[in-house]
N, C-alpha and C positions, 0 to 999 in steps of 0.2 A: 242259079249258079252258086258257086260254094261262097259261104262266107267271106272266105279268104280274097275274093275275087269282088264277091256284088252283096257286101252288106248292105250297103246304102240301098234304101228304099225309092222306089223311084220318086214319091214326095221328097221334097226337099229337106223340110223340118217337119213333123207333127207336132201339135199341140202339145206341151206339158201333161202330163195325166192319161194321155192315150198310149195304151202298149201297143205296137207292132213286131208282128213275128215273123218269120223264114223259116223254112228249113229244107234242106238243100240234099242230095244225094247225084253223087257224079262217078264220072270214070277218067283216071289219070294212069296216063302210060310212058313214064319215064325210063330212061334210062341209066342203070346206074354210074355212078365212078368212087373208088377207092380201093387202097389196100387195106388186107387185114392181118395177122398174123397169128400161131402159134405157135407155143414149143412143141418139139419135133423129136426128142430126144432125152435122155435122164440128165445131158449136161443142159439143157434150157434152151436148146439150137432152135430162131422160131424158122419155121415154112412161113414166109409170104405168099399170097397171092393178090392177085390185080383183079378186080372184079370186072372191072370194064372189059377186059377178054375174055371171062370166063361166061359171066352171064348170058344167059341166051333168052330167056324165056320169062314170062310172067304167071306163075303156079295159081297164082290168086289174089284177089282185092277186094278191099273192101270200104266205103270212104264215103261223107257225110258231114255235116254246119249244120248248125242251130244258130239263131242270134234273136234278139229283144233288142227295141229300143222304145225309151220311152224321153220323147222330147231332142232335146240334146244328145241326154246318155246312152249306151248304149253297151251292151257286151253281147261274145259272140265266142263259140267255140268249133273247134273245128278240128276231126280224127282222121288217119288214115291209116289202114294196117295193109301192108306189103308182104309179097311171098315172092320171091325169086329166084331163079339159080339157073345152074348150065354144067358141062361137062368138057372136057377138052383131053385128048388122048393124043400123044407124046408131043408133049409143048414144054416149050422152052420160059414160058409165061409166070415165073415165080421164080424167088429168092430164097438161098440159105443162107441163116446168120447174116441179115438183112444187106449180103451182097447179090450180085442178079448168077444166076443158074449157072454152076459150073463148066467151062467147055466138055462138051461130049455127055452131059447131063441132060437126060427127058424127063417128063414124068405124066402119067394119067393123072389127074384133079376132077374134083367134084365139089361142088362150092355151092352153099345154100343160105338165104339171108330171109331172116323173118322179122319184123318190124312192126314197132308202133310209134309215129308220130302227134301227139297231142297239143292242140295248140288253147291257148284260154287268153281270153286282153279283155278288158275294160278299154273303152270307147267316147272320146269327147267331141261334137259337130263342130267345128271350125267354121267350117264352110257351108253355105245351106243357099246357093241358088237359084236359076232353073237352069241353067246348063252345067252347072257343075259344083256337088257335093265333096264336100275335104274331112276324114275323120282324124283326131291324133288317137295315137292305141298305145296301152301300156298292159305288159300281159307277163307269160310264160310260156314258155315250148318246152314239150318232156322228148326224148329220145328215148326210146327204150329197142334195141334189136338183139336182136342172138345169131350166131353164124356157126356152122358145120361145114367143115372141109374134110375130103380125104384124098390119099395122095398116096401114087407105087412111083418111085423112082428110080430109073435105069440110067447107068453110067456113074460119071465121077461123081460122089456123095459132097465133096469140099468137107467145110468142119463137120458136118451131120454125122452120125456115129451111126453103125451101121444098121443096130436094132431102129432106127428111122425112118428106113428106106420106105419101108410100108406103115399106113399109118393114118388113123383120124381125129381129131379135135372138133370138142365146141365153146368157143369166145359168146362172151357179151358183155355190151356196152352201155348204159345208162347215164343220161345227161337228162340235168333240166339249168333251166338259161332262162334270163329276163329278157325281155324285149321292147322296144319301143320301134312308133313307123303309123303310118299313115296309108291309108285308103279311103277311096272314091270312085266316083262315077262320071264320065262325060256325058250330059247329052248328047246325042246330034240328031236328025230328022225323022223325025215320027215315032216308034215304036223301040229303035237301036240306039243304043248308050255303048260307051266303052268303059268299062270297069278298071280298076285295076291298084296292086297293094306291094307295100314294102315295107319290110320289117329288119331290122338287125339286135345282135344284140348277145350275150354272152355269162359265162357261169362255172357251170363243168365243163365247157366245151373252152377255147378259144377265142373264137368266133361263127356265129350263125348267123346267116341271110337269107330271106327270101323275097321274090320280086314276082311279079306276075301279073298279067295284061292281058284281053279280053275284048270279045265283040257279043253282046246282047239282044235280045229280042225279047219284048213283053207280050206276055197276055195280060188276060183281067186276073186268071188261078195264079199269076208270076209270072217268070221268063225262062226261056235257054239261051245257054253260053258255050262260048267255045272259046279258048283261051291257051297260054302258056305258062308253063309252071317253072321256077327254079330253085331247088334250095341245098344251101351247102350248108358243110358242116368244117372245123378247124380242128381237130383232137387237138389235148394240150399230150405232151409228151408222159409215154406207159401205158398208152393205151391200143386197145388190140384192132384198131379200127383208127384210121388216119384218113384224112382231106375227104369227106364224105358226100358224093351229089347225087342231089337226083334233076333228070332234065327231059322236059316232052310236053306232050299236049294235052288239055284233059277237056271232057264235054260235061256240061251238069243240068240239073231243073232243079228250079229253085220256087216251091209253093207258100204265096203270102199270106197272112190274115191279121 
C-alpha cells in the first residue's frame, strides 16, 4: 500500500542499524471539487467554473511511495500526478465577475486539470507494539497543477464585455505547505491490519489535510490495500484555484525488503 497509508512495517521496531524498505505503486480514483477562475476579458472579468460539475472523467494516473526506516526513524515520500477534465454544453454551471450566471445565460465549457501532488516527512516510532504501531511525521507537500478552460457563451453576458463571449485560458497554481500528523497500523487476526494517516498543515495554502484509512493483507513479497483517500486544500485569497478536494478509493501493492 502507499506510504501514505501503510508505512509501518509489519515488525513493530527493527533493530537500530537495520534499513527497511517499501515501495508502493497504487491506483486512486477521486473525485474532484473546486472552483477556478479566469479573466475573461480586457477589463479582468474572471469566468468561474465548478469543477465538481464539470469533471467527468479521469484522462490519466499516475502514482507511487517510497519509504526507509532504520530503527525508530524513518522517512517516506509519496507522488501523484492527475489528468482530469469533462465538457458540459449549455449549462448554467459557472460565474461572471464572481457572481453566478446571468438569467438567460448558457454556455458550452471545457475544463481540464493536470497535477502534481508531492509529499516528503521525516518519521519518528512513537508507538512500536504488536497490535499497534503510531508514527509522528513532520514533512512538506508541494501542489503544483495547471488548468485549461474554454468557454462560448449564449444569452445575457452581465459585466463580461462582449469580445468574452468566446474564449480560453490557462491558470496555475503552486503551493508548498509544512506539515505535521501521524500514521500507523492496527493489527488484527492473522495476515489483515488496518493502516491509516493524517496530516495537516499550511504555507502558501491556508490550510491542507489529508486523512485516509485502510484494510490490508500481507504476503512474505508485502501486502494489498484498499483504502480511502482525502485531501483538501484552502487557497489563501488571489488565487485562481479556491477550496480544493480530492475524495474516492484507491487500491495499491506495497513490495518490502
Amino acid at each position: 500500500m502507499p506510504a501514505l497509508a501503510a508505512a509501518q512495517s509489519p515488525q513493530g521496531g527493527p533493530a537500530a542499524g537495520t534499513w527497511r524498505y517499501g515501495a508502493s505503486l497504487y491506483l486512486y480514483l477521486p473525485t474532484l471539487s473546486g472552483k477556478s477562475s479566469a479573466p475573461a476579458d480586457s477589463n479582468g472579468t474572471p469566468i468561474g467554473v465548478s469543477a465538481e460539475q464539470i469533471v467527468d472523467s479521469l484522462k490519466f494516473t499516475l502514482m507511487g511511495s517510497f519509504e526507509a526506516h532504520n530503527g525508530r526513524w524513518g522517512v517516506f515520500t509519496d507522488a501523484m500526478y492527475l489528468n482530469l477534465g469533462g465538457s458540459k454544453q449549455q449549462s448554467r454551471d459557472f460565474t461572471i465577475g464572481r457572481a453566478e450566471a446571468p438569467a438567460g445565460a448558457t454556455a458550452d465549457l471545457d475544463w481540464d486539470f493536470k497535477g502534481l501532488i508531492w509529499t516528503l516527512a521525516g518519521e519518528y516510532r512513537v508507538l512500536a507494539g504488536p497490535k499497534l504501531t503510531l508514527d509522528a511525521l513532520a514533512g512538506a507537500r508541494r501542489f503544483d497543477v495547471q488548468t485549461t478552460s474554454s468557454w462560448s457563451i449564449t444569452g445575457n453576458l452581465g459585466p463580461l464585455l462582449p469580445s468574452g463571449r468566446t474564449g480560453n485560458a490557462e491558470t496555475s497554481v503552486t503551493a508548498l505547505d509544512g506539515i505535521v500528523g501521524v500514521k500507523g497500523r492496527m493489527k488484527l487476526d492473522g495476515r489483515w491490519s488496518v493502516p491509516f494517516y493524517l496530516d495537516l498543515g499550511a504555507g502558501d495554502s491556508e490550510l491542507t489535510w489529508q486523512a485516509l484509512a485502510g484494510i490490508s493483507y500481507a504476503f512474505e513479497w508485502g501486502e494489498l490495500t484498499a483504502a480511502w483517500r482525502y485531501l483538501a486544500y484552502e487557497m489563501k485569497a488571489g488565487k485562481s484555484f479556491t477550496d480544493v478536494s480530492f475524495n474516492g478509493p484507491l487500491i495499491g501493492a506495497t513490495w518490502r525488503w
